[in-house]
Backbone bond lengths (Angstrom), bond angles and torsions (degrees), N, CA, C in turn:
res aa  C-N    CA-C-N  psi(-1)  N-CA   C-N-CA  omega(-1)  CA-C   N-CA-C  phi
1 X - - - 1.455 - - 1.525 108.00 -
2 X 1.535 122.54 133.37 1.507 116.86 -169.76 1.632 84.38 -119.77
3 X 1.822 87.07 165.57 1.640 92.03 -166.80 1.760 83.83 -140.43
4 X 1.506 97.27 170.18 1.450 118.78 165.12 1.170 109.95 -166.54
5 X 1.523 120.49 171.77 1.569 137.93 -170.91 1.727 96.61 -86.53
6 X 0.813 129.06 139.48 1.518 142.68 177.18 1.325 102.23 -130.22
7 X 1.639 127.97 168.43 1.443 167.36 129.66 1.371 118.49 -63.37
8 X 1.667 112.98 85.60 2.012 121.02 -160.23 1.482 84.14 -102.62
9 X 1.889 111.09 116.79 1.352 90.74 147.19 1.471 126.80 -108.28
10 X 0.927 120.13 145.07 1.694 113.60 176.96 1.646 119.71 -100.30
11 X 1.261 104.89 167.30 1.692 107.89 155.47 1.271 114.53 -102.32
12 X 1.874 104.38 139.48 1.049 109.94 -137.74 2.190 80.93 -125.15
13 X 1.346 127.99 82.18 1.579 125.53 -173.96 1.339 111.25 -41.41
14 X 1.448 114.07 -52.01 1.283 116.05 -173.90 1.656 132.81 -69.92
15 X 1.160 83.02 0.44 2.219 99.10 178.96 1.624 83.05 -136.00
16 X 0.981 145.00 45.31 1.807 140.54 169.06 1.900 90.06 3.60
17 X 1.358 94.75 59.38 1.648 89.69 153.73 1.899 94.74 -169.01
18 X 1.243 90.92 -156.26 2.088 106.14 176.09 1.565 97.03 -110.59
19 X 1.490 81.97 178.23 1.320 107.13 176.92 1.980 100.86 -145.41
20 X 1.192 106.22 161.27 1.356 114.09 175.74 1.825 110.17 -129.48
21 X 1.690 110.65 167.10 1.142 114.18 -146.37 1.871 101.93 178.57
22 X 1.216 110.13 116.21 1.144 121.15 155.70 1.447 129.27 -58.87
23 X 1.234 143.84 94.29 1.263 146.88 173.96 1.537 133.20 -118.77
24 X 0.975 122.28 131.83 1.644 116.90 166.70 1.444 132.18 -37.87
25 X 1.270 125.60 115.27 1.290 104.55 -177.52 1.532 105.59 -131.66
26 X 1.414 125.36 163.51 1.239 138.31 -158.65 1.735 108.23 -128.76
27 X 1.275 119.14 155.16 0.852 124.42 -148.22 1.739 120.76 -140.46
28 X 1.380 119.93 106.61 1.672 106.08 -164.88 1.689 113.09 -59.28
29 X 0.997 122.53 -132.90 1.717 141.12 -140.79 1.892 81.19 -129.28
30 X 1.005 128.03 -44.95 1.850 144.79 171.10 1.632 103.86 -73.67
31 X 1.491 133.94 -4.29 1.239 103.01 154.00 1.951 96.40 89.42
32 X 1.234 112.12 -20.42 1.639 130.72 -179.49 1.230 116.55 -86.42
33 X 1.600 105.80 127.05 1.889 101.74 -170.93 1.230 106.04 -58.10
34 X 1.379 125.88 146.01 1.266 148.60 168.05 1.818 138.52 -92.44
35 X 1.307 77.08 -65.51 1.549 106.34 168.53 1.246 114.84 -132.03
36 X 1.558 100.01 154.37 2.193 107.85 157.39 1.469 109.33 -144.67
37 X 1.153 97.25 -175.46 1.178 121.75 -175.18 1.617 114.28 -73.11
38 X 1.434 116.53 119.51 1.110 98.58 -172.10 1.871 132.83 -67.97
39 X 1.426 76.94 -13.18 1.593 105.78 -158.59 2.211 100.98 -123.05
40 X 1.712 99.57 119.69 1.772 90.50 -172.39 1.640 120.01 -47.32
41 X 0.838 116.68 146.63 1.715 94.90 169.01 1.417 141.59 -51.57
42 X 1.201 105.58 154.41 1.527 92.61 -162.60 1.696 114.85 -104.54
43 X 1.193 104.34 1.90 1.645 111.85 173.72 1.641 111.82 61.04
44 X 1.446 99.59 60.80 1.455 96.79 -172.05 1.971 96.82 -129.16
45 X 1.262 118.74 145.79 1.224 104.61 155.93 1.561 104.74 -156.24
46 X 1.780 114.88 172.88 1.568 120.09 -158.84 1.579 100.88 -76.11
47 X 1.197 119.31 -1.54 1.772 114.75 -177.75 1.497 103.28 -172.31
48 X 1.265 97.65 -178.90 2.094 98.09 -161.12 1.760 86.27 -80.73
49 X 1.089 132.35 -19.07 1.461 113.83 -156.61 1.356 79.16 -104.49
50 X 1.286 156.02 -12.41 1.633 124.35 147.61 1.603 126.94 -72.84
51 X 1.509 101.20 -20.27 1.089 121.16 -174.08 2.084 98.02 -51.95
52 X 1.462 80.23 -71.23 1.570 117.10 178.91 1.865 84.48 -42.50
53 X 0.989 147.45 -131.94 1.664 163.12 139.15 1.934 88.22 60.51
54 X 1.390 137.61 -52.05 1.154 149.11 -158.61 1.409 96.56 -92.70
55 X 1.244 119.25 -48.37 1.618 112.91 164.85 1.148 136.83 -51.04
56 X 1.328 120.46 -44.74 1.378 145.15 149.95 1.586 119.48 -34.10
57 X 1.376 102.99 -57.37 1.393 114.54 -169.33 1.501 111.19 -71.80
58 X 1.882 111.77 -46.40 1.277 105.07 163.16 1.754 135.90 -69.32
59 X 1.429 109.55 4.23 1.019 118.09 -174.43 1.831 103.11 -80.24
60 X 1.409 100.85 -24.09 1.633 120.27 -164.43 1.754 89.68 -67.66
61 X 1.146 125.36 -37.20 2.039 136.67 -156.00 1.775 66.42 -73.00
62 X 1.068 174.11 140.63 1.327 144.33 106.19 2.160 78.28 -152.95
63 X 1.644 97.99 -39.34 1.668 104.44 -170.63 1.643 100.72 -85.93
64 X 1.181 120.45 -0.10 1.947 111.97 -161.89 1.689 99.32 -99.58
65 X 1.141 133.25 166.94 1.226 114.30 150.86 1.374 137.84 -81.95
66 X 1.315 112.49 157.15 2.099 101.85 -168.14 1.261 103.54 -77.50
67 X 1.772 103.13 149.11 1.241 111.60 169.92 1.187 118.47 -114.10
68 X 1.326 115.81 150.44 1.827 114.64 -162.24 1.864 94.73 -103.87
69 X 1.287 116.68 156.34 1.413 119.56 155.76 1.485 114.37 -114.64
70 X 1.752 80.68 115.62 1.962 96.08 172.21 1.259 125.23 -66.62
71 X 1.136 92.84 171.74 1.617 94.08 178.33 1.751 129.22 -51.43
72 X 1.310 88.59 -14.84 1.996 82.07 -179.01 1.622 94.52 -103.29
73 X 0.993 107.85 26.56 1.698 100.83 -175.44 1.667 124.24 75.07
74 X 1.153 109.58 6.32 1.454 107.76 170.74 1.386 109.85 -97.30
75 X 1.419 110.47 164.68 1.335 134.14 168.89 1.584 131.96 -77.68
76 X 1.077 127.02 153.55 1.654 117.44 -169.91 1.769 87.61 -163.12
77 X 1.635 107.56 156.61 1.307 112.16 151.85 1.579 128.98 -74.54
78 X 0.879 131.72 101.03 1.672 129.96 -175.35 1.332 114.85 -31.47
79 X 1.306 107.50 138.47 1.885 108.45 -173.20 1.474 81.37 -126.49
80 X 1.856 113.78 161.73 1.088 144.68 -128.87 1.348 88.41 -120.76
């Protein structure tokens, strides 16, 4: 299963709008999000050169397209 940092937006009831959020996401055997993170990332790593490596990688969620979470809790690419 391969993963990457994505752009999650959600609906957010209590502000009648979304919110957005960097998260991990995972990926089936189809290349199709699967899973995420339940929780946004937290931008933490064990030394500056992972630190540095996690920066990078989330900088990549900025080139992918965003994915929204539906109502049953899954993931999708956002359509226009």
């Amino acid at each position: 299963m391969s993963w990457n940092y994505r752009i999650i937006k959600k609906r957010e009831p209590l502000i009648d709008g979304f919110s957005y959020s960097i998260r991990e996401v995972y990926y089936d055997d189809n290349d199709k999000p699967a899973l995420y993170d339940a929780e946004p990332e937290p931008f933490v790593g064990e030394d500056i050169e992972d630190l540095l490596w996690c920066y990078k990688e989330i900088g990549k969620a900025f080139g992918r397209p965003v994915l929204v979470i539906q109502e049953d809790e899954t993931v999708k690419e956002e359509t226009s």
